[in-house]
C-alpha positions in Angstrom: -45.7 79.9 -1.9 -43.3 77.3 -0.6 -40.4 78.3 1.9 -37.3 76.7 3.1 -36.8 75.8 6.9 -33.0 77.7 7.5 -33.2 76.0 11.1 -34.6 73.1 12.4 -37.7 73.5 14.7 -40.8 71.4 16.4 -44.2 72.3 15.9 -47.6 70.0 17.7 -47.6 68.1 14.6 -44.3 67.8 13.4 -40.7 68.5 13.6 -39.1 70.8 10.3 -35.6 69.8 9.7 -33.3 72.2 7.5 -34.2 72.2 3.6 -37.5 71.0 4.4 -40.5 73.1 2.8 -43.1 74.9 4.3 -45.9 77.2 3.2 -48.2 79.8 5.4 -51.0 77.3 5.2 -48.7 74.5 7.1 -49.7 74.3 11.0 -47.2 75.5 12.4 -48.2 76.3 15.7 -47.7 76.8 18.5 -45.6 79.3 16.6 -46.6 81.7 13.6 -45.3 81.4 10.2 -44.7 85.1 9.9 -43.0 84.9 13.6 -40.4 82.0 11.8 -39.2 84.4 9.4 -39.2 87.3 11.6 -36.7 84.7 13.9 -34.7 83.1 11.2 -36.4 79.6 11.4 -37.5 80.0 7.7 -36.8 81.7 4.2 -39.8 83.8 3.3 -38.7 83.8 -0.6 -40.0 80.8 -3.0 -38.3 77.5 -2.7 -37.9 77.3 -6.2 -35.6 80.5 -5.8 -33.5 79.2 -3.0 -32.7 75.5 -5.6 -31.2 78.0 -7.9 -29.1 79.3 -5.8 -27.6 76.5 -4.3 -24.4 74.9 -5.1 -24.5 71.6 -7.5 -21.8 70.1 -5.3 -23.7 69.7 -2.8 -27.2 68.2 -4.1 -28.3 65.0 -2.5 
């Protein structure tokens, strides 16, 4: 399952910037991936989901 990153944020490896896509098996620590959602960081539902619902206007 893929996620999108709502709010930028660092991790020891990397830093997630918004619309970026992360799944549970990303290392995400020090924080948790469950802890992300639970704090707005990132959108639990399927990427795939999220590209439907966003506006053609503002693609890329």
């Amino acid at each position: 399952m893929m996620a999108l990153v709502l709010k930028a944020f660092p991790t020891r490896l990397r830093r997630f910037k918004e619309g970026d896509r992360v799944s549970p098996q990303d290392d995400l620590s020090p924080q948790g991936f469950d802890r992300l959602v639970e704090t707005g960081y990132i959108e639990k539902l399927p990427y795939a989901a999220k590209l439907k619902k966003q506006d053609p206007s503002k693609a890329d």
